[in-house]
C-alpha positions, 0 to 999 in steps of 0.5 A: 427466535432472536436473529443477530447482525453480523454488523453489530458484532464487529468492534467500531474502530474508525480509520480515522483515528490513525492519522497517515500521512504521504512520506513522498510529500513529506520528504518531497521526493519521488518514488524511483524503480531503482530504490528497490527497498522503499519500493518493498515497504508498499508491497504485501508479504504476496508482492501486491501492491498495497492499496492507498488507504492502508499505506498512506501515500496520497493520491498522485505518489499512489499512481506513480508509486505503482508505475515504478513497482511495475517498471522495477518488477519488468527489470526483474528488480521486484518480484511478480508474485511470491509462490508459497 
């Protein structure tokens, strides 16, 4: 009896291909807990925040990104979790 893999049954699609650049460091500017719309695009439709390789921010705009999400959601300008 033949077994088959699961790794094998997935397509090879590279994260590489799509090239993600840092918008912060394009634009070079900050992430502020007031611009709540900027704030939004780097949230899930669940209100987590997104993960750096999925949105692109590099590294040291990934941290601050997260501490002003954080600092708009305890002035109730973001929401904590959307219950569905």
């Amino acid at each position: 009896m033949k077994t088959t893999s699961r790794s094998n049954t997935r397509p090879n699609i590279s994260s590489s291909s799509v090239k993600k650049f840092c918008m912060f460091c394009k634009e070079v500017k900050k992430p502020t807990y007031t611009d709540t719309a900027t704030l939004k695009r780097y949230l899930s439709d669940r209100a987590k925040i997104i993960p750096k390789q999925r949105s692109g921010v590099c590294a040291k705009h990934q941290r601050a990104l997260a501490r002003e999400i954080k600092r708009a959601r305890e002035l109730a300008l973001l929401p904590f979790s959307l219950h569905i």
